[in-house]
N, C-alpha and C positions, 0 to 999 in steps of 0.2 A: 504494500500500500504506500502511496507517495506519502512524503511528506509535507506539511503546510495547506492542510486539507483546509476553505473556505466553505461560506456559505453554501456556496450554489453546490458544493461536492459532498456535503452532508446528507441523506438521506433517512428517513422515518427509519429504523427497527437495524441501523447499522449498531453493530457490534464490537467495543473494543476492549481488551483485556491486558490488564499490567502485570509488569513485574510483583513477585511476594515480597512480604515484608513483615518479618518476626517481632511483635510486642517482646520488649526488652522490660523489665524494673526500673531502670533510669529511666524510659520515657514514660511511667505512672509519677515518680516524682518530679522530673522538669515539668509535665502537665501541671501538677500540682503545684510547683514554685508559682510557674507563669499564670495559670485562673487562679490562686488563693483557694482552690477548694481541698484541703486539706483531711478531709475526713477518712478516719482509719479504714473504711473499707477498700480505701484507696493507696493506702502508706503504710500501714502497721500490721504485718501480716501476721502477729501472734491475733489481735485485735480479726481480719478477717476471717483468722482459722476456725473462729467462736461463731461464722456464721452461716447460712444457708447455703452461701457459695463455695466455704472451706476454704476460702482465698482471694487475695485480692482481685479485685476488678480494675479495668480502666473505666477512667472518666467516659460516660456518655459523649461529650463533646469533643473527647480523642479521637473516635471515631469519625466523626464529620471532620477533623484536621488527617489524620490518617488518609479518609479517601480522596481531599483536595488534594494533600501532594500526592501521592500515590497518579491521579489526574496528571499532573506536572511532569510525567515521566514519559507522558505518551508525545514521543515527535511531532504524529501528527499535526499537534496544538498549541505547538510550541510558540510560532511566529506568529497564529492565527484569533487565536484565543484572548479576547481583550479584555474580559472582566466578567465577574459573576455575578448576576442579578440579585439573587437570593438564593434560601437553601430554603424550601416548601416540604412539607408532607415527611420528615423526616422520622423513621421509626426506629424504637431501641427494641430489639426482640428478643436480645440475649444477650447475657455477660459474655466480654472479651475480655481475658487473662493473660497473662503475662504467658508468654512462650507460644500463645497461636499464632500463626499465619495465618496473614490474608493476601489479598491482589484484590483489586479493582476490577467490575465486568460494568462496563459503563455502557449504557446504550440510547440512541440518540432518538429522540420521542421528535415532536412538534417543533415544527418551523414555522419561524413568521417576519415581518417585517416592521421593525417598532415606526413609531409616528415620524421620527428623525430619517430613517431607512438603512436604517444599521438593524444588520442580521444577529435574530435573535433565534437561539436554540435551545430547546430542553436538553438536560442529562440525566439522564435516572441512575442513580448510582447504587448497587450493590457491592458491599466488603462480600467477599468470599471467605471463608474459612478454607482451610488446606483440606477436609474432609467434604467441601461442598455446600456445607450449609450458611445461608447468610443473614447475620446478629442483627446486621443493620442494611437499614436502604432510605431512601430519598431520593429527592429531587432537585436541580440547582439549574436554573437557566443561564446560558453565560452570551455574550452579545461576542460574534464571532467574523472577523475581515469580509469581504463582500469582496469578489473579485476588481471591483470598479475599487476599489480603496486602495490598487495598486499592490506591488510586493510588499511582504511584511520587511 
């Protein structure tokens, strides 16, 4: 697949899938330095061994920073890719632990043309688990080059 994929080359139900990426422990407590959310289920693993999960968790909103770079890895979007609208319809469906793998299965939903005419795209974003199954998904529209905007 080229790279510097534009508006016009995006299509409804395309499919893109990233490289993995292992939840470490240091990225539960840098999460934790940089939000201030500090709560043991998140830091203090004698503290999560006492609970439902038998261990830490990451931060719910790991996950949404998780799958934005995770997004950053893909060539394709590299030049193309100008900014992200928002992040809509986001679900937490299961705890991510430290030592899962995930990747990104990104797939390209709804196109359209905002009021300015800058190309707007949906992304549906699934984290993957190494076994297939995925904790979390949502949604993030991001406004993406229009071939008339010239090279990136």
């Amino acid at each position: 697949m080229p790279e510097n994929l534009y508006y016009e080359d995006l299509e409804q139900g395309m499919v893109f899938e990233t490289v993995s990426r292992t939840i470490v422990e240091d990225d539960l407590l840098s999460f934790a330095r940089i939000s201030g959310d500090n709560h043991p289920i998140h830091v203090d693993a004698a503290y999560a061994a006492g609970t439902e999960f038998g261990q830490r968790i990451a931060h719910g909103p790991f996950g949404i920073a998780m799958g934005i770079g995770l997004f950053g890895t893909l060539p394709q979007f590299r030049e193309t890719a100008i900014v992200m609208a928002s992040i809509d319809e986001w679900r937490f469906v299961a705890p991510m632990f430290i030592g899962d793998s995930f990747h990104l299965r990104l797939t390209i939903g709804a196109k359209r043309l905002t009021r300015s005419g800058r190309g707007m795209v949906d992304r549906n974003f699934e984290l993957v688990r190494g076994d297939g199954f995925v904790p979390q998904h949502g949604r993030s529209p991001m406004v993406v080059l229009r071939r008339e905007d010239g090279e990136a």
